[in-house]
C-alpha positions as a printed Julia matrix, in Angstrom:
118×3 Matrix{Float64}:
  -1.69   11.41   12.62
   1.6    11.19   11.42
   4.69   11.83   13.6
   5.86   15.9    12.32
   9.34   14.53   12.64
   8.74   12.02   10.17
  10.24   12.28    6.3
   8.92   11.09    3.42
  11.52    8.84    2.63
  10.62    7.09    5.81
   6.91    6.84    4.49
   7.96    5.56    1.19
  10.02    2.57    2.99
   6.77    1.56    4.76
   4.23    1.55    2.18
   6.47    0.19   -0.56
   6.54   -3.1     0.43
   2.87   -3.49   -0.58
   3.27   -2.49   -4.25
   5.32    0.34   -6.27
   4.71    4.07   -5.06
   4.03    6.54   -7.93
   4.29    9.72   -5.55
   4.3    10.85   -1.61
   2.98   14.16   -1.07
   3.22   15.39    2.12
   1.24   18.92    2.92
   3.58   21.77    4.26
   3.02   24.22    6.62
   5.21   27.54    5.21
   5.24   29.1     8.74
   6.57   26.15   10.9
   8.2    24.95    7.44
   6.97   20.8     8.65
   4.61   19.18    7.47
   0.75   18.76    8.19
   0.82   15.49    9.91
  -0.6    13.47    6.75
   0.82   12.47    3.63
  -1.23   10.97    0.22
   0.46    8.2    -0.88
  -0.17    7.03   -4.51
   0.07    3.51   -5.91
   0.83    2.42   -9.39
  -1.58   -0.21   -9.16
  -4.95    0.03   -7.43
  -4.44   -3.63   -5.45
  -1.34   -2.19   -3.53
  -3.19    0.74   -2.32
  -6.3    -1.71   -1.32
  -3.15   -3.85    0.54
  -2.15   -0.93    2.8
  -5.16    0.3     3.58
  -5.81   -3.16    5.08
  -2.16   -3.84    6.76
  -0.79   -0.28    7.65
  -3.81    1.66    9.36
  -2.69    1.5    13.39
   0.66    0.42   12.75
   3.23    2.47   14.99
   5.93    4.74   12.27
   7.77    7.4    14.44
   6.39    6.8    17.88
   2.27    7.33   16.8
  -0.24    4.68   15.39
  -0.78    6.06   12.05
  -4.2     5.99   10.32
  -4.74    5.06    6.96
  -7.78    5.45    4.77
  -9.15    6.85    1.51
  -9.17   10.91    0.59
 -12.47   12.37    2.2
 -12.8    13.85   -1.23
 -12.71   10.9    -3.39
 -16.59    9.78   -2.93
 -17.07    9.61   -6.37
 -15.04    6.45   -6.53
 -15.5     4.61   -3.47
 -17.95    2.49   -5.95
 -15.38    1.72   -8.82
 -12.9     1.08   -5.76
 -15.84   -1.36   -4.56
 -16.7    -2.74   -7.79
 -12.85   -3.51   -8.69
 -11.97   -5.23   -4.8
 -15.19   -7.77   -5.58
 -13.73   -8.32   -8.96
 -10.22   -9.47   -7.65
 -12.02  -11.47   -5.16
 -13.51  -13.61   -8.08
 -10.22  -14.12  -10.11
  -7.94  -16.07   -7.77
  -5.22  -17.5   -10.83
  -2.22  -15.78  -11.81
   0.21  -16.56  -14.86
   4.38  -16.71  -13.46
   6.5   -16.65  -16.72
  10.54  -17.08  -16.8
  10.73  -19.87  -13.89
  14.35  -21.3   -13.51
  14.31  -24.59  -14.7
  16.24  -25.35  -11.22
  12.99  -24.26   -9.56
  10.51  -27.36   -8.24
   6.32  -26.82   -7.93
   7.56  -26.96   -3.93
   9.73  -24.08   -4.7
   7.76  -21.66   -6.37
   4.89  -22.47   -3.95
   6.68  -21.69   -0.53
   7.57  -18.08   -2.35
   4.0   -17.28   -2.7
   1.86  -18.97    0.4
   3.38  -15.6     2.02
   1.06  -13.92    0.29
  -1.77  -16.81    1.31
  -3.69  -19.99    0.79
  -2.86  -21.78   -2.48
C-alpha cells in the first residue's frame, strides 16, 4: 500500500522515530526495476515495532494511507509477541542514569509525559 515512488530512506525517517531500525527491505520488481508496494521494517527492540504498529498504520507517506501490520507468515509468534506486550503492560518503572545535576524532578518529568501518564 505503499506509494511506488516512495524510497526507503523516506520509510526509515518515518518509522525511526519510534525506536532504532535494524533493516528496511523493500521487495523489487526486476522488470519495472520499483518496488512491490511494501517494505518489512525491522526493529532493534521488540517495543518499537509494537509502537508503530499502533501509531503508523493509516497514516498518509507519499500521497496513500499506508497499512501497517505483522508478516502473514510470522504466526508462530503472534503468542510470544502477545505474551511480551502483557508483560510490559505490568512493569510500568524505568531506571534514568547520568541526570545533569542542573536538571529539577519538573524537568525530567515534562521530557517524558510525551510519552504518557506519570
Amino acid at each position: 500500500s505503499i506509494n511506488f515512488e516512495i524510497k526507503e530512506d523516506t520509510i526509515k525517517q518515518a518509522f525511526i522515530p519510534f525506536g532504532p531500525i535494524k533493516s528496511v527491505n523493500l521487495s523489487w520488481d526486476p522488470v519495472t526495476n520499483k518496488h512491490k508496494g511494501f517494505a518489512f521494517i525491522e526493529y532493534e527492540i521488540p517495543e518499537a515495532a509494537q509502537l508503530a504498529l499502533e501509531q503508523m498504520n493509516s497514516v498518509m507517506i507519499g500521497g496513500r494511507n499506508i497499512k501497517v501490520g505483522r508478516p502473514s507468515n510470522m504466526p508462530q509468534a503472534q503468542p510470544i509477541i502477545e505474551q511480551l506486550a502483557q508483560e510490559a503492560k505490568n512493569h510500568n518503572r524505568i531506571y534514568i542514569a547520568s541526570i545533569h545535576h542542573d536538571l529539577s524532578e519538573n524537568d525530567i518529568q515534562s521530557v517524558f509525559e510525551a510519552f504518557g501518564k506519570i
